[in-house]
C-alpha positions as CSV (number, residue, x, y, z in Angstrom):
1,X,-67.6,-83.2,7.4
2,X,-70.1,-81.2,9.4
3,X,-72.6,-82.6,12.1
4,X,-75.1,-82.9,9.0
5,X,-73.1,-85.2,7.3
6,X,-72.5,-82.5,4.3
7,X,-68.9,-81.8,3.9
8,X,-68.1,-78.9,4.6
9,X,-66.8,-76.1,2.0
10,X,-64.4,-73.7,2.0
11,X,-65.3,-70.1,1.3
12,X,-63.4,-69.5,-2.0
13,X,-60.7,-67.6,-2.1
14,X,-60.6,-64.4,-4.5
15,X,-57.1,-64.4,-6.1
16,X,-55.3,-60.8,-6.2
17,X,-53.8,-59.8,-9.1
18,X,-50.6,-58.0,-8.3
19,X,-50.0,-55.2,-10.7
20,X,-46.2,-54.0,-10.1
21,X,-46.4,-50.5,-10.8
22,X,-43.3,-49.0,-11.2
23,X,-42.1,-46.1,-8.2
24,X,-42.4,-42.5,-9.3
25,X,-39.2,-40.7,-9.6
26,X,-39.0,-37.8,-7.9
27,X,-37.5,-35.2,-9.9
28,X,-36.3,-32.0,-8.7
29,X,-35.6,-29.0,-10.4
30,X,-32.2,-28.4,-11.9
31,X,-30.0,-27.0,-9.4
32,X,-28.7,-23.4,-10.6
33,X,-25.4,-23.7,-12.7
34,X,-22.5,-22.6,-10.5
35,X,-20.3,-20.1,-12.5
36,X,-16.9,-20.7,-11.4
37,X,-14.9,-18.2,-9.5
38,X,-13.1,-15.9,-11.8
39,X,-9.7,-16.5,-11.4
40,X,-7.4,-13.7,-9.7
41,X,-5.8,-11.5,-11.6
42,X,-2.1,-11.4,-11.8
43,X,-0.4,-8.6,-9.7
44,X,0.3,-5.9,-12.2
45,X,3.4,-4.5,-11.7
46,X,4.4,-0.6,-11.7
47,X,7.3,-1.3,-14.2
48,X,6.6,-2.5,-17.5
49,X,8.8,-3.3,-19.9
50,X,9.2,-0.1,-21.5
51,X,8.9,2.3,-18.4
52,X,11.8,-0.4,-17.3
53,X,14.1,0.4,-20.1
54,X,13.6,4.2,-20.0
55,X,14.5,4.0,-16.3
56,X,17.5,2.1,-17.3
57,X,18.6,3.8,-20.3
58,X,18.2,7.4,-18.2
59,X,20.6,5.6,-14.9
60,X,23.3,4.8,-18.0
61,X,23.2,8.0,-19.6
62,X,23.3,9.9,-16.0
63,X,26.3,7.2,-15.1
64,X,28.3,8.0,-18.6
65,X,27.3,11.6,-17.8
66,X,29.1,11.7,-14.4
67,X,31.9,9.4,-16.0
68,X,32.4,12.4,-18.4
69,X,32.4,15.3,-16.7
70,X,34.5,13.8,-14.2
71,X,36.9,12.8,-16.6
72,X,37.1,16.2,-18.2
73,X,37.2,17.8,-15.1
74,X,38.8,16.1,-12.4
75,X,40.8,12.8,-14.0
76,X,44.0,13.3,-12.5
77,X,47.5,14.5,-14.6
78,X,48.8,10.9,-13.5
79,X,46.0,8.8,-15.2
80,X,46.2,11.5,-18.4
81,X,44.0,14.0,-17.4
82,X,44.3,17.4,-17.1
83,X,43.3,18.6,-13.2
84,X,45.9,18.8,-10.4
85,X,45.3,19.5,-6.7
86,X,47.2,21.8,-4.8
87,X,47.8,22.9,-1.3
88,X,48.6,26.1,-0.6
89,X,51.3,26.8,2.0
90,X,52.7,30.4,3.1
91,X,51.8,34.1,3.2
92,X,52.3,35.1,-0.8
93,X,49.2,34.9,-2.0
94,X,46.8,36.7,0.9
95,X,44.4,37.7,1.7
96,X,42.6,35.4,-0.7
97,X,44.5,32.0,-0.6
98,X,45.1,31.1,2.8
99,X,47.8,27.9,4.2
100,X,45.5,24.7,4.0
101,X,43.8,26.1,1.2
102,X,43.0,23.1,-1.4
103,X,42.8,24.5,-5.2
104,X,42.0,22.4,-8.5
105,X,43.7,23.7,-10.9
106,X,43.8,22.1,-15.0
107,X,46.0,22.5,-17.3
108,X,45.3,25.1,-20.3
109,X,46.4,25.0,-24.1
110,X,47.1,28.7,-23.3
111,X,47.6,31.0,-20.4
112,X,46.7,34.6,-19.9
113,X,47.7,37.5,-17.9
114,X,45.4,37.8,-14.7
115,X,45.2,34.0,-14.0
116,X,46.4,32.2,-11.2
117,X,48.8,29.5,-12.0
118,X,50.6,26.4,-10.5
119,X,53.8,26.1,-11.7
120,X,57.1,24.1,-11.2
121,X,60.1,25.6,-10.5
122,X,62.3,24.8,-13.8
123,X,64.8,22.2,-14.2
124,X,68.4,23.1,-13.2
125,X,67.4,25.0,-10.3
126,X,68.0,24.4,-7.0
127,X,64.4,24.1,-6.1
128,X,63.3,22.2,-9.4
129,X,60.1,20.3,-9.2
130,X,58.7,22.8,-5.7
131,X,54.9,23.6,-6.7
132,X,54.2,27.0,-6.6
133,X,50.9,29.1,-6.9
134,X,51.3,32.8,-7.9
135,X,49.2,35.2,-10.3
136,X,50.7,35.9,-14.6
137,X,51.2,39.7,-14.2
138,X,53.5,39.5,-18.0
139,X,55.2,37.4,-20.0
140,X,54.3,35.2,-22.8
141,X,54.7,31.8,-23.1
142,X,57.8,31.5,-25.6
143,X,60.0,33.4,-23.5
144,X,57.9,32.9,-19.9
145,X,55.3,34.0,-17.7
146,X,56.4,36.4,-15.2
147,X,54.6,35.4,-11.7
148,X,54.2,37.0,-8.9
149,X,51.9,36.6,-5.5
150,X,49.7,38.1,-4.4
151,X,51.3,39.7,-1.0
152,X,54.5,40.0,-2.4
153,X,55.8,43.1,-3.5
154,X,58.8,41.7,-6.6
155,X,57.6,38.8,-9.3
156,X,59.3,35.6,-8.8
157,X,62.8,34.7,-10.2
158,X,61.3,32.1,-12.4
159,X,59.8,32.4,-15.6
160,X,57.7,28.9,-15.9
161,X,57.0,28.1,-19.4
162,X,53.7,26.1,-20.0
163,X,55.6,22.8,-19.8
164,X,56.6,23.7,-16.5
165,X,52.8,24.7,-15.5
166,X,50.2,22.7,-14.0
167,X,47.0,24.3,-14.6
168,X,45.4,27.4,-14.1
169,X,43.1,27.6,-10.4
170,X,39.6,26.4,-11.9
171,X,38.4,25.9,-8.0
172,X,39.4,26.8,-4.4
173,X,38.5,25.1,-1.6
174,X,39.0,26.6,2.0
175,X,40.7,24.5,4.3
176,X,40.8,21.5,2.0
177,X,43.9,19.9,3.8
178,X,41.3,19.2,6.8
179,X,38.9,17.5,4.5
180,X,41.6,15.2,3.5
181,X,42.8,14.2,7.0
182,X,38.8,13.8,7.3
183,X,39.1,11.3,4.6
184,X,41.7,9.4,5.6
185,X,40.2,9.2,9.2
186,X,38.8,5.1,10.0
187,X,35.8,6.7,11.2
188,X,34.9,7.9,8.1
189,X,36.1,5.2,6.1
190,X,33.8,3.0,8.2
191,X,31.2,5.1,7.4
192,X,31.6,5.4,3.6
193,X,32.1,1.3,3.4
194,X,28.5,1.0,5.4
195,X,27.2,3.7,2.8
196,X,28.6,1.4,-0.1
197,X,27.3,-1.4,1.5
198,X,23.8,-0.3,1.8
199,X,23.2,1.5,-1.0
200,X,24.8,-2.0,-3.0
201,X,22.3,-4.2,-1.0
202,X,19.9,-1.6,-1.8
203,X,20.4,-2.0,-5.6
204,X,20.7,-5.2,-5.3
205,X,17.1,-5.6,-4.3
206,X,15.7,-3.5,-6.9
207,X,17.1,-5.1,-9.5
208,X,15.4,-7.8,-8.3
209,X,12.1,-7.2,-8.2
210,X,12.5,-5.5,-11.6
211,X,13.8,-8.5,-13.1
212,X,10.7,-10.3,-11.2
213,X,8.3,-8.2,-12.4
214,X,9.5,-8.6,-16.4
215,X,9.5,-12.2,-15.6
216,X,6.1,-11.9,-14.5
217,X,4.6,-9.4,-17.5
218,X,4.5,-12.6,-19.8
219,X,2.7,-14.6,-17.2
220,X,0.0,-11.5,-17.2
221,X,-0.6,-11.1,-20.8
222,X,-1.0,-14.8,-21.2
223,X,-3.8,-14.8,-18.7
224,X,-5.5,-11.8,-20.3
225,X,-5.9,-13.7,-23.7
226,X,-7.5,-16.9,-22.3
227,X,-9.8,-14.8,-20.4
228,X,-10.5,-13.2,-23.6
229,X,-11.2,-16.6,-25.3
């Protein structure tokens, strides 16, 4: 009540209407599409599969080349070949063949007049089975060559059919006899098993990475055609 004795009224009260109004989204422009990082291309290789096999098939044919010649040329009389190696020892046949002399020498179907020969002496001599090497200066071979050296001045007293010859001299090499004690010398055969050694560990690793890289070519290819798709 007031001091008039009128009650008093209350200011009215204006009611609000809330209106929710949803917030604004903020949107933001698409972010740039990413292209993914192209993925790395496989190591090529030098050796493909081809280039490979020529390099293989030309080692083989070299190696069976080698293996051939050497057989033909130098596959000893023992293992049923047809070269021999013989020292020469003495005076008879100088100034050309000298003592230490090494000469190959390979056994002929036939024999000619000129040509230096190593011969046995026949059986039933007293000097059966001695290697000599003289020069045919006559003779045939169904009755004998008559041999003679070269610094001698009378042809031998043998006549050496060609079952009792050797070979005729295909290859002289001075002073041979020192490249066999050479040979036979540690220090040498230390060195050549360190040559075999290295040049095995040496293959080794190629062979390797050639077999690595074929295994790899596969891997390459494969790569290629997803990109491609």
């Amino acid at each position: 009540m007031s001091a008039s004795g009128f009650p008093l009224r209350r200011p009215a009260v204006r009611e609000r209407h809330v209106v929710d109004v949803p917030p604004k989204r903020l949107e933001l422009p698409p972010a740039p599409a990413v292209e993914p990082a192209p993925e790395p291309a496989p190591a090529r290789s030098a050796c493909r599969h081809g280039l490979c096999r020529a390099n293989a098939a030309a080692k083989v044919a070299l190696i069976a080349l080698a293996v051939a010649a050497w057989a033909w040329f130098l596959l000893p009389q023992a293992l049923g070949g047809r070269a021999a190696w013989v020292l020469v020892s003495g005076k008879s046949m100088l100034p050309r063949y000298h003592t230490g002399d090494l000469v190959l020498v390979r056994k002929q179907s036939s024999y000619r007049v000129g040509e230096v020969i190593a011969y046995r002496v026949p059986k039933g001599d007293p000097m059966a089975g001695l290697q000599v090497i003289h020069r045919i200066i006559g003779g045939d071979a169904a009755h004998g060559f008559v041999v003679q050296g070269d610094n001698r001045t009378a042809p031998d007293s043998w006549r050496p059919t060609p079952e009792d010859i050797v070979g005729a001299k295909l290859l002289r090499v001075p002073n041979g006899v020192f490249v066999i004690q050479h040979l036979r010398s540690p220090l040498f055969l230390g060195l050549l098993a360190a040559s075999l050694a290295f040049v095995y560990v040496v293959g080794a690793g190629r062979g390797k990475d050639e077999e690595d890289a074929e295994s790899e070519e596969p891997e390459t290819e494969s790569a290629e055609e997803r990109r491609a798709a």
